[in-house]
DRENTI-53793 format. One record per atom (N, C-alpha, C): z, y, x; atom name. Coordinates in Angstrom, 1 decimal. Atoms other than C-alpha are relative to their C-alpha. Example, Ala and Ser with C-alpha at 12.3 -4.5 7.8 and 13.67 -1.06 7.14 Angstrom:
! DRENTI-53793
((0.0; -1.2; 0.9); 'N')
((7.8; -4.5; 12.3); 'CA')
((0.0; 1.2; 0.9); 'C')
((0.0; -1.1; -0.9); 'N')
((7.1; -1.1; 13.7); 'CA')
((0.8; 1.1; -0.8); 'C')
END
This chain:
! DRENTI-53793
((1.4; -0.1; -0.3); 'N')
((1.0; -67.2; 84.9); 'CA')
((-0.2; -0.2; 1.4); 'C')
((0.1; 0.7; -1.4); 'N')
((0.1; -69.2; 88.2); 'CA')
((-1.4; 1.2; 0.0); 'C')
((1.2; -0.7; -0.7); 'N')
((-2.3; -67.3; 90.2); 'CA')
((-0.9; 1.4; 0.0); 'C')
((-0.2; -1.2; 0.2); 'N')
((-1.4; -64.1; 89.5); 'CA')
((0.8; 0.7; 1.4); 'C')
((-1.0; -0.5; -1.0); 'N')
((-0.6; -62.0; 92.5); 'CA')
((0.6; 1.6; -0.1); 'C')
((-0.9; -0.9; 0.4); 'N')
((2.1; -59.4; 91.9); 'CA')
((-0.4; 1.0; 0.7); 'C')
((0.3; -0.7; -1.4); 'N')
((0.9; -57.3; 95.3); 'CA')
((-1.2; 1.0; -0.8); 'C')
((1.0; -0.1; 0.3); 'N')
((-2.4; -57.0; 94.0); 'CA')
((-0.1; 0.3; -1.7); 'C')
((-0.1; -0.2; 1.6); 'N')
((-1.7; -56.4; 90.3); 'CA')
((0.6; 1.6; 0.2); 'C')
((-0.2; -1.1; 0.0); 'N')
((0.2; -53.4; 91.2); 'CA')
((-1.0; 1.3; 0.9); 'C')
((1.2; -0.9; -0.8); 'N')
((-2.4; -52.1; 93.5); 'CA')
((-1.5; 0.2; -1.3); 'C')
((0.7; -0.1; 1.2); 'N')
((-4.8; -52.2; 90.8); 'CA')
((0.3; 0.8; -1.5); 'C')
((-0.7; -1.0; 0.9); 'N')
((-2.2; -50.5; 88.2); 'CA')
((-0.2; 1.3; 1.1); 'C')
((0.2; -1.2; -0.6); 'N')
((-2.1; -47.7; 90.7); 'CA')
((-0.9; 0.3; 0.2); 'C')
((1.6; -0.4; -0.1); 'N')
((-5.8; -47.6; 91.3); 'CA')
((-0.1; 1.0; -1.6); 'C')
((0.3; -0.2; 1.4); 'N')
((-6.3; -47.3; 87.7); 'CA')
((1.1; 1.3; -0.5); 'C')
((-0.5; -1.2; -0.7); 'N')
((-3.1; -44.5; 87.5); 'CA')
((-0.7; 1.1; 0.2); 'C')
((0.9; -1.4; -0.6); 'N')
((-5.1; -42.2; 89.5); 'CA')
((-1.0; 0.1; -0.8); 'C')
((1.1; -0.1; 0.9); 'N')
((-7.8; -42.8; 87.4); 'CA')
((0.2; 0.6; -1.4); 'C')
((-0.7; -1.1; 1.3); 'N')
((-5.9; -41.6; 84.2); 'CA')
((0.1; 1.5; 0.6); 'C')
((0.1; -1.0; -0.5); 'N')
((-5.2; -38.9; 86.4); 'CA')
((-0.9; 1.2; 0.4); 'C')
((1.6; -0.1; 0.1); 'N')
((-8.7; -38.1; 87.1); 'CA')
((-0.3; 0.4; -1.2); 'C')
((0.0; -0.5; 1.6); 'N')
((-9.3; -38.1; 83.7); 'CA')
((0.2; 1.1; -0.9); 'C')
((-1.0; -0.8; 0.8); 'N')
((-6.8; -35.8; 82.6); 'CA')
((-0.6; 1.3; 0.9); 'C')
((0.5; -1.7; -0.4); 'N')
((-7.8; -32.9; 85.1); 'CA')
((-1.3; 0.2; -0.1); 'C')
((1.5; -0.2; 0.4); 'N')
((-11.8; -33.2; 84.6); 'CA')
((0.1; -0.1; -1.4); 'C')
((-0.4; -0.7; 1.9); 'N')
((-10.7; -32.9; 80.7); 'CA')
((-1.6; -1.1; -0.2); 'C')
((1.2; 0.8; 0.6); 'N')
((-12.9; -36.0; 80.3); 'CA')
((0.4; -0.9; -0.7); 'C')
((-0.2; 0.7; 1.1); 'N')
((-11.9; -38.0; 77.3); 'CA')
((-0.2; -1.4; -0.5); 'C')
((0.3; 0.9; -0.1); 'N')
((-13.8; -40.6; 77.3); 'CA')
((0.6; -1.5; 1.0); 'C')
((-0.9; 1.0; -1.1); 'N')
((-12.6; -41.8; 80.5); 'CA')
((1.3; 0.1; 0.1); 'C')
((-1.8; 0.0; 0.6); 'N')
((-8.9; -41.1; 79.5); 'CA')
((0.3; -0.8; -1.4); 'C')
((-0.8; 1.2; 0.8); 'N')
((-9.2; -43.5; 76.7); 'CA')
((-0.3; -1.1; 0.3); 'C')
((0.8; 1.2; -0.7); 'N')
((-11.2; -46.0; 78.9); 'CA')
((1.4; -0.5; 0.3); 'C')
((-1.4; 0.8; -1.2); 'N')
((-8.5; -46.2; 81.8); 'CA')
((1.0; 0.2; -0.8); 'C')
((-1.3; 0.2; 0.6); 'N')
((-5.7; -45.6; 79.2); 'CA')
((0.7; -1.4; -0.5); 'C')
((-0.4; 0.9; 1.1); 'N')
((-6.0; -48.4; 77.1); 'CA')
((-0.3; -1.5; 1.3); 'C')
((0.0; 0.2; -1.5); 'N')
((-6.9; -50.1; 80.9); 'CA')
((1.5; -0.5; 0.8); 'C')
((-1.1; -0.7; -0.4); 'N')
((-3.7; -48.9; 82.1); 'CA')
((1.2; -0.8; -1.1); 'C')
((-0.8; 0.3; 0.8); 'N')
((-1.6; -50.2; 78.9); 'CA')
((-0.1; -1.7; 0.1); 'C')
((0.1; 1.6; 0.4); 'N')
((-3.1; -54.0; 79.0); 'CA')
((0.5; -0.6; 1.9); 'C')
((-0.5; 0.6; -1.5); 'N')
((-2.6; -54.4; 83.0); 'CA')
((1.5; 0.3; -0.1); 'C')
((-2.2; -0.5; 0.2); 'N')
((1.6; -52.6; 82.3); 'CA')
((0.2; -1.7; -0.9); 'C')
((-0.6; 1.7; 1.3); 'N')
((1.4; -55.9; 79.4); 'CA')
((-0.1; -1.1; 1.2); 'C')
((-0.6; 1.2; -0.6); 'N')
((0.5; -58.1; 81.9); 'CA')
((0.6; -0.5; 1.0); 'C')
((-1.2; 0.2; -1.2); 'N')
((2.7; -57.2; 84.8); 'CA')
((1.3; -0.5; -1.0); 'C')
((-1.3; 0.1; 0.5); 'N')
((5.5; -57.4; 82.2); 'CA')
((-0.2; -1.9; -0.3); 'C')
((0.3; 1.8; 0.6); 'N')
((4.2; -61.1; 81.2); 'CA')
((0.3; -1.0; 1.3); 'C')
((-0.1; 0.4; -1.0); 'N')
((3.6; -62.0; 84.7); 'CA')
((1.7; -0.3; 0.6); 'C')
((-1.5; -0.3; -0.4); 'N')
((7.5; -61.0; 85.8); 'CA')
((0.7; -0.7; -0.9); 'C')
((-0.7; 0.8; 1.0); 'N')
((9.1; -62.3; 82.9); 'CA')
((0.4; -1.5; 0.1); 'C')
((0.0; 1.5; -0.3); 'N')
((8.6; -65.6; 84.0); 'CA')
((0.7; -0.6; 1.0); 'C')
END
């Protein structure tokens, strides 16, 4: 995947991260399955991204 920058992909997983995090100690649910499922498709596309 051209034009994907690795740098900036992990900065964005780790934004997002804290945001699960967030989530989890305000016991807010909604936003813990937001950024989860968030959190699970950016981990797919670092792994797609790398793979290559």
């Amino acid at each position: 995947m051209n034009g994907i920058d690795i740098k900036n992909l992990d900065e964005v997983i780790a934004k997002t991260f804290n945001e699960v995090t967030t989530a989890i100690n305000a016991h807010n649910e909604k936003s813990l399955h937001m950024y989860s499922a968030a959190l699970r498709a950016l981990v797919e596309l670092r792994r797609e991204v790398t793979s290559k």
